[in-house]
C-alpha positions as CSV (number, residue, x, y, z in Angstrom):
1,X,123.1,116.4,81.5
2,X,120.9,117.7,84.2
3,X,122.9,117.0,87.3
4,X,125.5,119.1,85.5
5,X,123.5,122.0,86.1
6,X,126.5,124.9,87.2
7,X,126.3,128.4,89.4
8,X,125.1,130.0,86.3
9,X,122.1,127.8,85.9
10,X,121.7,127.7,89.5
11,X,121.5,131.6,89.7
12,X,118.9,131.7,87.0
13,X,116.5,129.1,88.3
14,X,116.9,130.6,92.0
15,X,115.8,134.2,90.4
16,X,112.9,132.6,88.8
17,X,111.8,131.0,92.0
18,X,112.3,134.2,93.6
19,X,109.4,135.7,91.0
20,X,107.3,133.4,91.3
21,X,106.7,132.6,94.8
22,X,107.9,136.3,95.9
23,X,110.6,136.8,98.9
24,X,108.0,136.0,101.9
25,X,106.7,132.2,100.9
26,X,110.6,130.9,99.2
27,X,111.9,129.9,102.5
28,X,108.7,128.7,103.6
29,X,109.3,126.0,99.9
30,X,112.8,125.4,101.2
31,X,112.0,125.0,104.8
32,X,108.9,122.4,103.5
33,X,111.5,120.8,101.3
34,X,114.3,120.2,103.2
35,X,111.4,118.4,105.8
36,X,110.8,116.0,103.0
37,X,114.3,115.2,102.4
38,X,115.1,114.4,105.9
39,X,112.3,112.3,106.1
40,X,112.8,110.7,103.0
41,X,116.7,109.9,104.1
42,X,115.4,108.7,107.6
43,X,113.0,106.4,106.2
44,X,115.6,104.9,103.2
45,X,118.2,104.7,105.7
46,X,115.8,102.9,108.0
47,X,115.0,100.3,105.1
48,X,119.1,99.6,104.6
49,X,119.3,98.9,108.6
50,X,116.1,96.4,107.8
51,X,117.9,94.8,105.1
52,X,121.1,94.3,107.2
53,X,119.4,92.7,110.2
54,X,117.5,90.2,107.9
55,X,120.5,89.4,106.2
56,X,122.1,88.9,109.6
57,X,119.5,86.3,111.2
58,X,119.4,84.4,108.0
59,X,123.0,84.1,107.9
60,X,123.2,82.8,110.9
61,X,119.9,80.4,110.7
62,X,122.3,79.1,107.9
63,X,125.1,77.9,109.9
């Protein structure tokens, strides 16, 4: 299961990050991809409050 991944697992994929990219460009990556996940939140979150308001007028072109 991968979103049963554990601190173990974590550890191990956070030490191979670390020698990849090296200590000065990681947070740079995490900085980067926490960016992307706000913006992907904002925009999805923006698409439910779409949803709602459409849902709203045509209920109430309905009645």
């Amino acid at each position: 299961m991968p979103g049963n991944i554990g601190f173990p697992g974590l550890v191990v994929i956070l030490v191979i990050a670390l020698i990849i990219f090296g200590p000065r460009k990681l947070p740079e990556i995490g900085r980067a991809f926490g960016e992307t996940l706000r913006e992907f939140k904002k925009s999805t979150s923006g698409l439910v409050n779409d949803t709602d308001e459409k849902e709203k007028v045509d209920s109430k072109q309905k009645v």
